[in-house]
TIBAVEX-721890 format. One record per residue (C-alpha): x, y, z; residue number from 1. Coordinates in Angstrom, 1 decimal. Example, Ala and Ser with C-alpha at 12.3 -4.5 7.8 and 13.67 -1.06 7.14 Angstrom:
TIBAVEX-721890
+--------+--------+--------+-----+
!     c1 !     c2 !     c3 ! seq !
+--------+--------+--------+-----+
!   12.3 !   -4.5 !    7.8 !   1 !
!   13.7 !   -1.1 !    7.1 !   2 !
+--------+--------+--------+-----+
end
This chain:
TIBAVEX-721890
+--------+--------+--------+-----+
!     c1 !     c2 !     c3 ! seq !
+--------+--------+--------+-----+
!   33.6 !  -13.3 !    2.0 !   1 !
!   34.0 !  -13.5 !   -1.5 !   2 !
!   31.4 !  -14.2 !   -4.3 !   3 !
!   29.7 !  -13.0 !   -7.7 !   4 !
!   26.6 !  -12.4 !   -9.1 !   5 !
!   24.7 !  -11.2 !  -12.1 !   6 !
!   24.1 !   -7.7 !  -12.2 !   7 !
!   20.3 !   -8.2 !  -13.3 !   8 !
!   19.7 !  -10.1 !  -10.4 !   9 !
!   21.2 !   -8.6 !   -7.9 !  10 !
!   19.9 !   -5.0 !   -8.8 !  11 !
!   16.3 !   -6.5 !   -8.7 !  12 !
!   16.7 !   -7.5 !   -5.3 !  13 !
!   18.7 !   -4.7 !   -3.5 !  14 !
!   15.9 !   -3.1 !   -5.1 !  15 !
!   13.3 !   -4.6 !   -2.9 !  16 !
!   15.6 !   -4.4 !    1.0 !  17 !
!   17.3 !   -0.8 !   -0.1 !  18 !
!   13.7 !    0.4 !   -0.1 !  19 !
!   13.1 !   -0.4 !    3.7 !  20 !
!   16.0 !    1.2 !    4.8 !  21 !
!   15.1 !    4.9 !    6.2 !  22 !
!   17.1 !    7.4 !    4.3 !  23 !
!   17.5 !    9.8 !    7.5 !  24 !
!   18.6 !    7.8 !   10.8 !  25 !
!   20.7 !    8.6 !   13.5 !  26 !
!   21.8 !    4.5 !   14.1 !  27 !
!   24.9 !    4.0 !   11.5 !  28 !
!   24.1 !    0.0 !   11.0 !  29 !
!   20.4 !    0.9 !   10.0 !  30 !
!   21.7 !    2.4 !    6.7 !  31 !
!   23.7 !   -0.9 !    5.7 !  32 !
!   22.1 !   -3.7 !    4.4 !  33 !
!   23.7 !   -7.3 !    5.6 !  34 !
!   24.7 !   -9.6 !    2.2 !  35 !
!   25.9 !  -13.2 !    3.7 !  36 !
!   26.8 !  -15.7 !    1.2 !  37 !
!   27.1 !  -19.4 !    1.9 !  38 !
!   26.8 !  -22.8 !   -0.4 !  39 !
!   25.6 !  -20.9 !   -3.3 !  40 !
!   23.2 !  -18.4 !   -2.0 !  41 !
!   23.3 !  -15.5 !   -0.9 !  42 !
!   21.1 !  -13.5 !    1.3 !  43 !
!   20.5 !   -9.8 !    1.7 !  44 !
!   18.6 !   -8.6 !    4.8 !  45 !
!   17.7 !   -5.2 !    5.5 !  46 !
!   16.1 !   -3.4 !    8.3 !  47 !
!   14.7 !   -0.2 !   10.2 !  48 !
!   13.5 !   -1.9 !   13.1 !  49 !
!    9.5 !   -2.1 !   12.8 !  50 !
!   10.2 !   -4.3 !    9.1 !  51 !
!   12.9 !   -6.7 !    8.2 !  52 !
!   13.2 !   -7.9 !    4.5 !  53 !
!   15.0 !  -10.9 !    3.8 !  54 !
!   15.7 !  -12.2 !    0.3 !  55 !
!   17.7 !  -15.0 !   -1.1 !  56 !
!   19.2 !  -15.2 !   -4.9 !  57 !
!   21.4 !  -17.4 !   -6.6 !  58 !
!   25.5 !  -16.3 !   -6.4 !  59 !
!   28.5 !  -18.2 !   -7.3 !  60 !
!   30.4 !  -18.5 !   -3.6 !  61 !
!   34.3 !  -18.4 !   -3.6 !  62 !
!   34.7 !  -17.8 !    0.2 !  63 !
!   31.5 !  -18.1 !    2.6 !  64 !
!   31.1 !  -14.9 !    5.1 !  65 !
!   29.4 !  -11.9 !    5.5 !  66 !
!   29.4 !   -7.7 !    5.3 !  67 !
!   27.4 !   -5.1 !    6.0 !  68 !
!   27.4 !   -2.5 !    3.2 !  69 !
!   25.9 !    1.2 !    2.5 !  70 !
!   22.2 !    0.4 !    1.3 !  71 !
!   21.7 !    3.6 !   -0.9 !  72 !
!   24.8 !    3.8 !   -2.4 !  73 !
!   25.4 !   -0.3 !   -3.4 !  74 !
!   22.1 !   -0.1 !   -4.9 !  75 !
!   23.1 !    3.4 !   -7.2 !  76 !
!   26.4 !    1.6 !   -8.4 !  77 !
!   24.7 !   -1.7 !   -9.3 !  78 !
!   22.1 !    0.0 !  -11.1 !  79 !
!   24.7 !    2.2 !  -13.5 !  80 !
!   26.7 !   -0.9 !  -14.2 !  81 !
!   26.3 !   -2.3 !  -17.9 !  82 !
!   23.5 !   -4.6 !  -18.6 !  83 !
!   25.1 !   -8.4 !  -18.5 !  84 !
!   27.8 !   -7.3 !  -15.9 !  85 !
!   29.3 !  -10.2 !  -13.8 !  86 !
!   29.6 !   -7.8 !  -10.1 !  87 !
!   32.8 !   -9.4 !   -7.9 !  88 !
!   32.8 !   -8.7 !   -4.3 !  89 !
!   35.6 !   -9.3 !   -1.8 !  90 !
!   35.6 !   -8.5 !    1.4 !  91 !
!   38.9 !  -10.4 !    3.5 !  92 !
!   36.7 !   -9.8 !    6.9 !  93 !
!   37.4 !   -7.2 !    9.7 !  94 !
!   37.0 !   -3.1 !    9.1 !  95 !
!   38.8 !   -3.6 !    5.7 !  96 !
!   36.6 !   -2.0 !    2.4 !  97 !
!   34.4 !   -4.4 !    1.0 !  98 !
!   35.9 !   -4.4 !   -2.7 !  99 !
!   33.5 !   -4.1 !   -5.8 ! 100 !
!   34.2 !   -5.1 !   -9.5 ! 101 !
!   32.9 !   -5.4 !  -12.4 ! 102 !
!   34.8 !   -5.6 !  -16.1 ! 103 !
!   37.2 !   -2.8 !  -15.6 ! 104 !
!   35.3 !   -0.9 !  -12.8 ! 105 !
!   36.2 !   -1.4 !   -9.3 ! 106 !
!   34.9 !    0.4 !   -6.0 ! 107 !
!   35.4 !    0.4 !   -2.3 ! 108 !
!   33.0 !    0.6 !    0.3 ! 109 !
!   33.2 !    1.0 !    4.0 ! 110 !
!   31.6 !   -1.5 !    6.4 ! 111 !
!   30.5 !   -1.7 !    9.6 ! 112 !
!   30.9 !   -4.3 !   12.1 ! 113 !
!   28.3 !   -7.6 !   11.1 ! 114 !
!   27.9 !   -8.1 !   14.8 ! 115 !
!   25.9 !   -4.5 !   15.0 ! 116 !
!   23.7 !   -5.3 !   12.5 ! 117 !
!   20.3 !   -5.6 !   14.5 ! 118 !
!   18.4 !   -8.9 !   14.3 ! 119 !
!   14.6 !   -8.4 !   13.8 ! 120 !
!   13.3 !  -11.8 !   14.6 ! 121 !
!    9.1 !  -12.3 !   14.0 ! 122 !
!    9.1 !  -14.8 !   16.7 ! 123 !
!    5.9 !  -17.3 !   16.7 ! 124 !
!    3.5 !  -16.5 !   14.4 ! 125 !
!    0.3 !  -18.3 !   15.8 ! 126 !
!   -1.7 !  -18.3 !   12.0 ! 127 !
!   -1.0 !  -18.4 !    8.6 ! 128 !
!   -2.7 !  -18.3 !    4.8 ! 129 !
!   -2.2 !  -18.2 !    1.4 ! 130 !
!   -3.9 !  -15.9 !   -0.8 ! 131 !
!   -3.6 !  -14.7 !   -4.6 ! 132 !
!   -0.9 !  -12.0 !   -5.2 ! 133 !
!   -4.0 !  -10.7 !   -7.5 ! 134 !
!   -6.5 !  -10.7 !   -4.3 ! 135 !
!   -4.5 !   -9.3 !   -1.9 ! 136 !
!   -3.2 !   -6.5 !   -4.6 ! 137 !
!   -6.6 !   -5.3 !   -5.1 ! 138 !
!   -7.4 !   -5.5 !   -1.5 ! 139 !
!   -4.1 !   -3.1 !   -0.8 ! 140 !
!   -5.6 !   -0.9 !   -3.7 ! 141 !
!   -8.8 !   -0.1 !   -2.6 ! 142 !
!   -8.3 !    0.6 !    0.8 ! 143 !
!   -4.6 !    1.9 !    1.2 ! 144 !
!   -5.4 !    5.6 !    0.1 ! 145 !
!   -8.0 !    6.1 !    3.0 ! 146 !
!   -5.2 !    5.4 !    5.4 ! 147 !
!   -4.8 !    8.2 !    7.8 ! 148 !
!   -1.5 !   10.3 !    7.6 ! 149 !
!   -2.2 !   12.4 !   11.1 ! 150 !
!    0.4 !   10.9 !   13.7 ! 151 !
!   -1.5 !   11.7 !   16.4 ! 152 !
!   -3.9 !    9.3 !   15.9 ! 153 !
!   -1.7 !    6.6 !   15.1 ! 154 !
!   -4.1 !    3.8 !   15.2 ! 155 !
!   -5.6 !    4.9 !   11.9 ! 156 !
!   -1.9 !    5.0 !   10.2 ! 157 !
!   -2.5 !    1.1 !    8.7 ! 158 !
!   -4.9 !   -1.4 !    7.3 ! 159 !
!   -7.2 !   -2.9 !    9.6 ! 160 !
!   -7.2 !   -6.7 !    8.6 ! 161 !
!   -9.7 !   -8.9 !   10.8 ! 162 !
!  -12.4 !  -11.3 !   10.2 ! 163 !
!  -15.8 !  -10.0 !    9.8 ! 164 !
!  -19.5 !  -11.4 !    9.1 ! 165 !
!  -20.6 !  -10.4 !    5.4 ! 166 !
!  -24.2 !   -9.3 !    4.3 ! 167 !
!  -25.1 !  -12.8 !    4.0 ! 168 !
!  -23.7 !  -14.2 !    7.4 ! 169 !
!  -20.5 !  -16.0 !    5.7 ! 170 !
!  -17.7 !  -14.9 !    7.6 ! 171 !
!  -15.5 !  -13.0 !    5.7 ! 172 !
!  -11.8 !  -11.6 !    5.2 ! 173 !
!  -12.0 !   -7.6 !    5.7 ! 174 !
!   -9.7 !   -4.9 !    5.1 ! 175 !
!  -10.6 !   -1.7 !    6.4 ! 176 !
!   -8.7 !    1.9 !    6.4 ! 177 !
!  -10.2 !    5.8 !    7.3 ! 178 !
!   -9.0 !    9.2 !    8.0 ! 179 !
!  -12.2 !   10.3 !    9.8 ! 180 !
!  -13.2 !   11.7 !    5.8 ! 181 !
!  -13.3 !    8.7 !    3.9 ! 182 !
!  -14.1 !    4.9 !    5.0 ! 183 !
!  -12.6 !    1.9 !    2.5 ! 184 !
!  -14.0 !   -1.1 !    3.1 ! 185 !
!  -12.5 !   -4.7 !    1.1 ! 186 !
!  -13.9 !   -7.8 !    1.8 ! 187 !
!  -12.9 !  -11.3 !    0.4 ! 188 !
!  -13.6 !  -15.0 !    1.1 ! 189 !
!  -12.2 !  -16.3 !    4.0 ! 190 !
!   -9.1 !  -18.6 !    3.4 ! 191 !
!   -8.7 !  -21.3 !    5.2 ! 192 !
!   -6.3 !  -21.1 !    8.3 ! 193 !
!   -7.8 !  -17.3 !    8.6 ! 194 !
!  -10.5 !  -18.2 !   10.8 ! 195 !
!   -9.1 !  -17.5 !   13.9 ! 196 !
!   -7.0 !  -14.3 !   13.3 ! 197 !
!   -6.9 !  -11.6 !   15.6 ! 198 !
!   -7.5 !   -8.3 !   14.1 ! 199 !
!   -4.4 !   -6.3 !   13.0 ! 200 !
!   -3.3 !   -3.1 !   12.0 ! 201 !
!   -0.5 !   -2.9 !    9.4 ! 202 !
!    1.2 !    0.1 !    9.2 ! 203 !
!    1.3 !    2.3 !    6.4 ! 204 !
!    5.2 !    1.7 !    5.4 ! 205 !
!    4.7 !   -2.4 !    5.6 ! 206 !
!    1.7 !   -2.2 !    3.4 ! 207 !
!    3.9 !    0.3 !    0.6 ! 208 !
!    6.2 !   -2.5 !    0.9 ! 209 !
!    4.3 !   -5.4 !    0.6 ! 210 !
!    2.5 !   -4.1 !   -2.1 ! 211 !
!    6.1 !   -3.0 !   -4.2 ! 212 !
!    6.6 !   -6.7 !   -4.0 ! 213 !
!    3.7 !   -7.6 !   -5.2 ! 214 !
!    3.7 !   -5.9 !   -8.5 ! 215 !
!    6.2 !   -8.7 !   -9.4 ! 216 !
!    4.2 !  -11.7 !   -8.0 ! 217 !
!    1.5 !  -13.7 !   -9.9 ! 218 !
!    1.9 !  -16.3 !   -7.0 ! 219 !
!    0.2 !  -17.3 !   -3.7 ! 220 !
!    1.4 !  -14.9 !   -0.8 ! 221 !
!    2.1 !  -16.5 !    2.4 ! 222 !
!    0.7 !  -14.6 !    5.1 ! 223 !
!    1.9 !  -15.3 !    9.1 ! 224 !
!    0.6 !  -13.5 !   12.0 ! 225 !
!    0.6 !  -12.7 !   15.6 ! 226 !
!   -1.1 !   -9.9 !   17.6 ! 227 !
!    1.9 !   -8.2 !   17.8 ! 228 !
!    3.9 !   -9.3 !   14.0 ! 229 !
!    2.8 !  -10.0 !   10.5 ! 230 !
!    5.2 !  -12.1 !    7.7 ! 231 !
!    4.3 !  -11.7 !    4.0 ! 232 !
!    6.8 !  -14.7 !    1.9 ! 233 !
!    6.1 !  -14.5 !   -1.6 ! 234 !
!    8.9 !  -16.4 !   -3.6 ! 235 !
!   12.3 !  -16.2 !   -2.3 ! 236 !
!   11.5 !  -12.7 !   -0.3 ! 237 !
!   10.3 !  -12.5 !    3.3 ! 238 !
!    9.0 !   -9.5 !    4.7 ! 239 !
!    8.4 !   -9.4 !    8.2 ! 240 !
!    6.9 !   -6.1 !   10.5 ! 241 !
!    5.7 !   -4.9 !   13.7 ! 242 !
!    1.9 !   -3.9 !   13.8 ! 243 !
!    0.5 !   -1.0 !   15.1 ! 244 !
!   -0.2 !   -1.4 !   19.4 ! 245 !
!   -3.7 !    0.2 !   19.1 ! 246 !
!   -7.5 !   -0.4 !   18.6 ! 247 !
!   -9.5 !    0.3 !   15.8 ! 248 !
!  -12.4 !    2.5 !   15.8 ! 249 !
!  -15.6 !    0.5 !   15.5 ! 250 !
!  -16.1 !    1.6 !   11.8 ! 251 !
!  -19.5 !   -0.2 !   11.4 ! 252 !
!  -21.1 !    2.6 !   13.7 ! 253 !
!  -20.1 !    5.6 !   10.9 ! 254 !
!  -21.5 !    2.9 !    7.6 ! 255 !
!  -25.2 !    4.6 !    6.6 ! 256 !
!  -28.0 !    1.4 !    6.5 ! 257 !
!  -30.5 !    3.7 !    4.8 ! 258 !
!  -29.4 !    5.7 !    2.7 ! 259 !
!  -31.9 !    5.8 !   -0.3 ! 260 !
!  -31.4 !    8.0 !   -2.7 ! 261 !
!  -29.4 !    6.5 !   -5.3 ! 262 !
!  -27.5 !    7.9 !   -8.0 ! 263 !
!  -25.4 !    5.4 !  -10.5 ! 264 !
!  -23.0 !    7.3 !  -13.4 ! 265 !
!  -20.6 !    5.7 !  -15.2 ! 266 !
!  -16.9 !    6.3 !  -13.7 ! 267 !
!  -15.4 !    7.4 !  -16.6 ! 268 !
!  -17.9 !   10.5 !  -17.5 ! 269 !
!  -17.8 !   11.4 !  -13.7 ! 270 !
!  -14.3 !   11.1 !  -13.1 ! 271 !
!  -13.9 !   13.5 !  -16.1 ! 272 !
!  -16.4 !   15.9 !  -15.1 ! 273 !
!  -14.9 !   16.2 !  -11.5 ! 274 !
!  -11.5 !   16.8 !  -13.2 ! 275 !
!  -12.7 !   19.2 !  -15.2 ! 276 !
!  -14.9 !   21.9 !  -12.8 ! 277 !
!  -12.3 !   21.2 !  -10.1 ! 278 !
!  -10.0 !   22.9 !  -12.2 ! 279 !
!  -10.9 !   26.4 !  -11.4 ! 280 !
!   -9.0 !   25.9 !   -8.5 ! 281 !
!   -5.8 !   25.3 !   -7.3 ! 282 !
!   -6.8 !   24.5 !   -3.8 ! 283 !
!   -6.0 !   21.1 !   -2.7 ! 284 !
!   -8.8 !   20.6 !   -0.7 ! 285 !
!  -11.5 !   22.4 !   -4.0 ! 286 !
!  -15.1 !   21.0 !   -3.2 ! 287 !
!  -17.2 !   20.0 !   -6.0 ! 288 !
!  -20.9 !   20.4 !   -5.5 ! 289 !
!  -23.2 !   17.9 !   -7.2 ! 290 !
!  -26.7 !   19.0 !   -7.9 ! 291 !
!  -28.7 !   16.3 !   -8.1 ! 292 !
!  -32.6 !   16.1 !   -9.9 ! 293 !
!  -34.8 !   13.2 !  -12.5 ! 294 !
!  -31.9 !   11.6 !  -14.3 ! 295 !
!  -29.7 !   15.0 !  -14.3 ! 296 !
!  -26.2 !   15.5 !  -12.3 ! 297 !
!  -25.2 !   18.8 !  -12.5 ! 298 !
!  -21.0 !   19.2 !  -11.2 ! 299 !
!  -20.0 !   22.6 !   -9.9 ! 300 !
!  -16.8 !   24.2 !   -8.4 ! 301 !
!  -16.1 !   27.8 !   -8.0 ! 302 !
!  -12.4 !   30.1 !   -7.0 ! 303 !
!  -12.7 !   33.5 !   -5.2 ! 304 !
!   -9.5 !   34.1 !   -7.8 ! 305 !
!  -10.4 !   32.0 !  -10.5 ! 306 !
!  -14.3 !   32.1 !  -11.3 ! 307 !
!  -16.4 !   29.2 !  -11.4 ! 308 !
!  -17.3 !   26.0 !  -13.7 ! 309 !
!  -20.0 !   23.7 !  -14.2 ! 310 !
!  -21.3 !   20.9 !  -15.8 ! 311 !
!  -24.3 !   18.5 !  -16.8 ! 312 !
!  -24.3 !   15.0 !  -17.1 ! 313 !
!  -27.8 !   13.8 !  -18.4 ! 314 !
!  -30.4 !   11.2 !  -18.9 ! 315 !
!  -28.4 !    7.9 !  -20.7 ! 316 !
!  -25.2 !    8.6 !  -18.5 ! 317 !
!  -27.3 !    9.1 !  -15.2 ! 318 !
!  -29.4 !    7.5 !  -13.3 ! 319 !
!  -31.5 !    9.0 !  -10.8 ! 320 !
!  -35.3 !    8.9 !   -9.5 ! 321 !
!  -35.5 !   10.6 !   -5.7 ! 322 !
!  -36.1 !   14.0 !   -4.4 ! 323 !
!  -33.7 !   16.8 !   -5.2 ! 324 !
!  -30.4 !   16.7 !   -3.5 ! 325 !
!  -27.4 !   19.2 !   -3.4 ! 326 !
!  -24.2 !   17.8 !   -1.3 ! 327 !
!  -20.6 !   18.8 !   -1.5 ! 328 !
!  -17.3 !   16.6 !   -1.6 ! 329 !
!  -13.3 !   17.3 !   -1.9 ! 330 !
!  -13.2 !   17.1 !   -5.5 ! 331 !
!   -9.5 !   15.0 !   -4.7 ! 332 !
!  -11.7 !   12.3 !   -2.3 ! 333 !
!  -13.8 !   11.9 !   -5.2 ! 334 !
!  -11.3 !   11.2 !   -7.2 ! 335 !
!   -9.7 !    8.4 !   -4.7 ! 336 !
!  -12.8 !    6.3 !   -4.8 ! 337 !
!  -13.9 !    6.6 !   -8.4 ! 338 !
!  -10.5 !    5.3 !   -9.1 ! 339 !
!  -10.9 !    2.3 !   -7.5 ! 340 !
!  -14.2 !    1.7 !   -9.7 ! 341 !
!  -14.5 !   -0.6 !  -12.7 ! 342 !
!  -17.7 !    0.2 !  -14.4 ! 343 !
!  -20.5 !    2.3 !  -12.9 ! 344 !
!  -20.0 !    4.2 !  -10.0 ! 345 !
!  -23.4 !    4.2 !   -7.2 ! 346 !
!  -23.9 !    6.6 !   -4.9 ! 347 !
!  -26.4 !    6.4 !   -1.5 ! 348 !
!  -27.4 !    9.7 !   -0.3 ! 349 !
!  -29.6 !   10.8 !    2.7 ! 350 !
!  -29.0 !   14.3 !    2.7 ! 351 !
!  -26.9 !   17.2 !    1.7 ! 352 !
!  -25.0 !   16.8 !    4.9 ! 353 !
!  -25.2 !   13.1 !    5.9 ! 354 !
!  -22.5 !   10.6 !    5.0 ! 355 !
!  -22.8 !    9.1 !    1.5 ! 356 !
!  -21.9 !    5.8 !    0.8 ! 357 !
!  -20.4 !    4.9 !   -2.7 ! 358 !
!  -20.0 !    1.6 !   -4.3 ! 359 !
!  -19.2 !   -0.2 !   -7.5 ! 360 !
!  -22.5 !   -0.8 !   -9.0 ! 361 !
!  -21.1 !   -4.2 !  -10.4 ! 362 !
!  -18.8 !   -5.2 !   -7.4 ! 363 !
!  -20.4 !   -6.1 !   -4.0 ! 364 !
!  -16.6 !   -6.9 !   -3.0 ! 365 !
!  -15.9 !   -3.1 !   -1.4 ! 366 !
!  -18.1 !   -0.5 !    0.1 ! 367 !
!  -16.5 !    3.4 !    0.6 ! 368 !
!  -18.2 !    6.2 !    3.2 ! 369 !
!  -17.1 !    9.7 !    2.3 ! 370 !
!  -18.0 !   13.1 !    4.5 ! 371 !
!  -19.6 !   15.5 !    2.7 ! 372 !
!  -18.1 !   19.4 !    2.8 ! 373 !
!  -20.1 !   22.6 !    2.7 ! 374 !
!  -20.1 !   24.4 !   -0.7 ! 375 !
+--------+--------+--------+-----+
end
């Protein structure tokens, strides 16, 4: 195998399949990546063995072949090489070092065999769509930080993606993540050749992935799935994963339908004000009491060690017109949703210990649950 590329490139995608590759693994070939050239192109695959990422570029081909290389340390030497760089790699086939060069610098690097490099195939993938890298961007952003991280309940480790009714009886496209704290709920129009998908979990790494990719994208994602794989193509990169073998609570059961007390603040003064009287603490978990009366939120935090803060935001900057409420929240799950928020942020209380839903007051597109704490 022998062939160059430009170093701009190339670094841009080993970029994208170095990142799949687990940095601690006890297989050998799972820390290579696979670069086979042929006819002009040439394609790097990578793997861990739940994703696959394939991506083709553009590479001047001197001898068709292929190599398996150190992920990691390929990517590290093609990122310190000079901007404009012309990278040269040789490899005459067998155990031999895959040779490296570029101007005046010239590497070595030790293979292992291409016949051990696993194949991660995504078999038949019974549906597929297209949506906006946009859509499907914002959809990974309001949901992915409710995703659970507790192993034991692995089921909540993804994005639940399905097919749902909305208010109005339109069936929908829904994304839905929790942690048993905090609910995120997505929808979108359906597109079409989504009607008949079965509901899927995507795990936690695939959607990190998917959504690295995506910050380079202003295209149409492909997306292909199966009840057991899922295949995002956008461009000339292919990502392919396992999804999680489990079922998904019914989340509709823990969504409050009458919750009526309703509070609506602008995002940027509450975000601030929860930033500010969470501050007495260092406790990741601080809660932040709202005290809520006639257009008047009062935000409150307090530290055995550290003392206490509070403060008012008033009539102009609040809206509220129901009984007198006091309710608690982790001042960082707060934080989560408001960040997801455009404009103003509404809140629907029953009680100081009920679950409170939160939404944006000028986007019906996504709906958030969040569990209150005692303060």
């Amino acid at each position: 195998m022998k062939f160059k590329a430009e170093r701009a490139v190339l670094l841009k995608a080993l970029a994208h399949v170095q990142s799949v590759v687990e940095k601690r693994n006890t297989i050998p070939i799972l820390a290579n990546l696979m670069m086979s050239v042929k006819d002009g192109t040439l394609t790097l695959t990578a793997t861990d063995m739940e994703i696959a990422i394939v991506e083709q570029i553009a590479a001047t081909t001197l001898q068709d072949g292929a190599a398996t290389a150190p992920a990691a340390t390929l990517y590290e030497i093609v990122r310190k090489l000079p901007e404009g760089a012309e990278v040269e790699f040789n490899h005459p086939g067998g155990d031999a070092p895959l040779a490296l060069r570029a101007g005046r610098y010239a590497t070595s690097l030790m293979v292992l065999p291409v016949d051990d490099f696993p194949s991660m195939t995504a078999g038949s993938l019974a549906h597929s769509f297209r949506l906006p890298a946009q859509l499907l961007r914002g959809m990974i952003d309001r949901t992915r930080f409710a995703i659970s991280t507790e192993e034991t309940r692995y089921y909540l480790n993804g994005i639940y993606l399905h097919t749902a009714a909305g208010s109005d009886g339109v069936k929908m496209l829904r994304a839905v993540a929790t942690d048993g704290h905090r609910l995120a709920r997505v929808e979108e129009p359906l597109p079409e050749g989504a009607e008949a998908i079965p509901g899927v979990i995507i795990p936690r790494k695939t959607v990190a992935e998917a959504r690295k990719l995506l910050d380079e994208s202003q295209e149409d994602v492909e997306i292909a799935l199966s009840e057991t794989r899922i295949q995002f193509t956008l461009g000339t990169v292919r990502l392919t994963s396992k999804l999680i073998d489990g079922t998904f609570p019914e989340y509709e059961r823990v969504i409050p339908r009458d919750n009526d007390k309703i509070l609506r603040v602008g995002k940027k003064d509450f975000a601030e004000a929860v930033a500010r009287v969470s501050a007495i603490s260092t406790e990741r978990s601080r809660p932040v009491k709202l005290a809520l009366g006639p257009d008047l939120l009062t935000l409150s935090a307090a530290s055995p060690e550290q003392g206490s803060a509070t403060e008012e935001l008033d009539g102009g900057r609040v809206t509220y017109a129901s009984a007198p409420l006091e309710i608690g929240f982790q001042a960082r799950y707060l934080n989560d949703i408001t960040d997801q928020i455009g404009g103003e942020v509404e809140f629907l209380f029953s009680d100081g210990s009920a679950p409170t839903v939160v939404r944006d007051a000028g986007d019906a597109s996504a709906l958030y649950v969040l569990m209150p704490m005692r303060v």
